[in-house]
C-alpha positions in Angstrom: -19.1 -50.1 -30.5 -17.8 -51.2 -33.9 -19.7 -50.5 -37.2 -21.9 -52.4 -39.4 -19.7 -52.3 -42.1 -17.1 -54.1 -39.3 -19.1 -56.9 -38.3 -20.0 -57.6 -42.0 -15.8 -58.1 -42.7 -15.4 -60.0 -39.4 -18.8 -62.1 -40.1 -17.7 -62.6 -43.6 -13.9 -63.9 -42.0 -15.2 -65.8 -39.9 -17.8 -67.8 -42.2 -14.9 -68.3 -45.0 -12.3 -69.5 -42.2 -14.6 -72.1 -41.1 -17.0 -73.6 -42.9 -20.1 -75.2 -41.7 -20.4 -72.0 -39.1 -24.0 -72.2 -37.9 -25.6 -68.9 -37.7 -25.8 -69.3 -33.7 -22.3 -69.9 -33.6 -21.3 -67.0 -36.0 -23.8 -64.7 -33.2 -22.1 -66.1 -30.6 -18.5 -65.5 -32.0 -18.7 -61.8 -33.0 -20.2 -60.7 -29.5 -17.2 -62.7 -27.9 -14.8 -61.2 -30.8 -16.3 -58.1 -30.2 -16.2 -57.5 -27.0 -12.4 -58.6 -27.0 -11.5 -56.3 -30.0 -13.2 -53.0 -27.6 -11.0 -54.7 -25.1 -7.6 -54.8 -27.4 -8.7 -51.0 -29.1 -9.0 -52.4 -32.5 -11.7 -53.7 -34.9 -13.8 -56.3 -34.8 -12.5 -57.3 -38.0 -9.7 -57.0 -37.3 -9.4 -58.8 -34.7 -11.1 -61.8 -36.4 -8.2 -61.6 -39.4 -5.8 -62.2 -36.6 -7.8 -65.0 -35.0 -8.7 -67.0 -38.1 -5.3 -66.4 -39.2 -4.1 -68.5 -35.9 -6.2 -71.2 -36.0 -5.7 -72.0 -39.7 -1.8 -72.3 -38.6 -2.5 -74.4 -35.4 -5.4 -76.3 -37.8 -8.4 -74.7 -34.9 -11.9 -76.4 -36.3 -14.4 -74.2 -35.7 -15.7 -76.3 -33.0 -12.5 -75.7 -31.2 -12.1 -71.7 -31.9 -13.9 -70.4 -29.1 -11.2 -72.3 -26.4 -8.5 -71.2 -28.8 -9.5 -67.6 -28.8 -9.9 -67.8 -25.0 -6.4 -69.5 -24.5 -4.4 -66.8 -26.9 -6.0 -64.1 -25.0 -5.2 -65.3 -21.6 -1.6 -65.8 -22.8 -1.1 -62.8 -24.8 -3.5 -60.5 -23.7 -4.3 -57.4 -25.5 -1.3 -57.5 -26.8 -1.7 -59.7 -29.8 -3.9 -57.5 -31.7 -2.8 -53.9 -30.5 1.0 -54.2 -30.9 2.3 -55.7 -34.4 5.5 -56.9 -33.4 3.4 -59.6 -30.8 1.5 -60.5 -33.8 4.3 -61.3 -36.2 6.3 -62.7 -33.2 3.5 -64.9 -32.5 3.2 -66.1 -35.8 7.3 -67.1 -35.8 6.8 -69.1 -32.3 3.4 -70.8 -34.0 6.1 -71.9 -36.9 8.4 -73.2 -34.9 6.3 -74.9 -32.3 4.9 -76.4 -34.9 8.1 -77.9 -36.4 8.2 -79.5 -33.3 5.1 -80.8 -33.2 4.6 -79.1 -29.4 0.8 -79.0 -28.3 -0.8 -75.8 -28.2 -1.6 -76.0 -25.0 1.8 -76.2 -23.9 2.8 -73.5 -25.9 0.0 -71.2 -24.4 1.3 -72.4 -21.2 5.0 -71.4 -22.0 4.3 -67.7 -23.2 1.7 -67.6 -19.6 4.7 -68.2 -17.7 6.7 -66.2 -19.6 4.2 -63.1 -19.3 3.9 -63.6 -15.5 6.9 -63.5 -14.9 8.0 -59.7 -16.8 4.9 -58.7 -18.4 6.6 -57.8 -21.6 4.6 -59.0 -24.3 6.8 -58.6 -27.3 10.5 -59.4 -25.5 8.1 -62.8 -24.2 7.3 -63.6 -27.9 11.0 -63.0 -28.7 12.4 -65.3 -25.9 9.6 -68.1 -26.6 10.5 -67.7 -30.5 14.2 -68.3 -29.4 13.4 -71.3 -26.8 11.7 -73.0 -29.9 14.1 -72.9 -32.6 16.8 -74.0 -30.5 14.9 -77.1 -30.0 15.3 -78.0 -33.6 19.1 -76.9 -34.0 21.6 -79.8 -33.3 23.8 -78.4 -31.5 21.9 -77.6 -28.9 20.3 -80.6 -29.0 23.8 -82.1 -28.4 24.4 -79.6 -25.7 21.5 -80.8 -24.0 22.1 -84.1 -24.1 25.6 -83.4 -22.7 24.2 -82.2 -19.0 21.4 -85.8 -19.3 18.2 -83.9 -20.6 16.6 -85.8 -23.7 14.8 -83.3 -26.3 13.1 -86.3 -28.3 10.8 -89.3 -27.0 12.9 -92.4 -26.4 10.1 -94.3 -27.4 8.6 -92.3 -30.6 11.6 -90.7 -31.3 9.6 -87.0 -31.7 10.4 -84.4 -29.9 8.9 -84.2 -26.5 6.6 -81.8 -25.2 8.7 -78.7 -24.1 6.5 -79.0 -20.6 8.9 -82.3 -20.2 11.9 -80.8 -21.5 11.3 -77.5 -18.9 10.6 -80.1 -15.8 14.0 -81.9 -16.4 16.0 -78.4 -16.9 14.1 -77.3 -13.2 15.7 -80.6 -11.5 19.1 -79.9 -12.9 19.4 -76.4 -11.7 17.3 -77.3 -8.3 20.1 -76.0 -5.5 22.6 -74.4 -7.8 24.1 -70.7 -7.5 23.7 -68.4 -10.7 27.3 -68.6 -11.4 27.0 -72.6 -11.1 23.6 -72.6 -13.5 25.8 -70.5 -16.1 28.5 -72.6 -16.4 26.1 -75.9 -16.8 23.8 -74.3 -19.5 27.5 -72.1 -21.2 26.3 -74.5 -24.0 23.0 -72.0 -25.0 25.1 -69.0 -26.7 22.2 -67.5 -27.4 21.1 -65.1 -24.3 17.6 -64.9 -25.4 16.9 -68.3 -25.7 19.2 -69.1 -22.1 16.8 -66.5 -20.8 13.9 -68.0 -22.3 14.5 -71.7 -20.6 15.7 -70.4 -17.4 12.9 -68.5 -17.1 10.2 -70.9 -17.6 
């Protein structure tokens, strides 16, 4: 149960993030938020703050923020608004997806991968963070370029989706040894972000 004096912040968040809320809408939104606040062990206003926070990053319309709340919940589970460092880390790996221009989607998919496979919400965040900014860094973008695996679009010249980028790593490694997969990929330095790729 969360108090009046909860769902007045969180209604009051909510109708200042996104403008044009109908009143339906706003219902329908703090019973979802609500229920997945008593879910998380926080407040409802709370967990709007975090939410509304998120989409304004990611640019969520309020026509959109019901799929987006589902999709960061399903990713990041309970997580996200119980335990800060998930919340801080998630607003790094926003920052740098972003600067990538990767679709949110394929981010959510990433960090569901990433959870499935260890469960660890907040090392998860850290290696998705990692796999991210290493996109951006030139080196690395030289070092993968060095074993045939493009990070930007031929075509466009953006960077491609990291989906793309994760299907060409899978075929290079497909039928090597650990020892054989370390020396191909010696060029990612960074264990976090070696750990991170590998993994997904």
């Amino acid at each position: 149960p969360h108090s009046a004096e909860e769902i007045a912040k969180a209604s009051f968040t909510l109708k200042s993030a996104f403008q044009g809320l109908s009143q339906t809408d706003l219902v329908d939104y703090l019973k979802e938020f609500g229920n997945a606040a008593t879910a998380s062990g926080v407040s409802i206003d709370e967990h709007a703050q975090n939410v509304a926070a998120l989409a304004k990053q990611y640019n969520v319309g309020k026509d959109e923020l019901r799929g987006f709340s589902a999709l960061i919940t399903s990713a990041f589970g309970q997580a996200l608004a119980s335990d800060t460092k998930v919340a801080e880390g998630f607003n790094e790996v926003l920052n740098n997806a972003k600067a990538t221009k990767q679709p949110l989607n394929d981010l959510i998919a990433a960090m569901s991968v990433l959870q499935g496979a260890t469960g660890n919400a907040a090392q998860n965040t850290t290696l998705l963070k990692n796999v991210y900014s290493k996109l951006t860094d030139g080196k690395y973008q030289e070092g993968f370029e060095g074993i045939g695996i493009s990070i930007f679009d031929s075509v466009t010249k953006g960077f491609r989706p990291l989906n793309d980028v994760i299907k060409d790593i899978a075929k290079e490694i497909d039928g090597l040894n650990d020892t054989e997969i370390s020396q191909k990929f010696a060029f990612l330095k960074d264990s976090e972000a070696r750990q991170g790729f590998l993994t997904l």
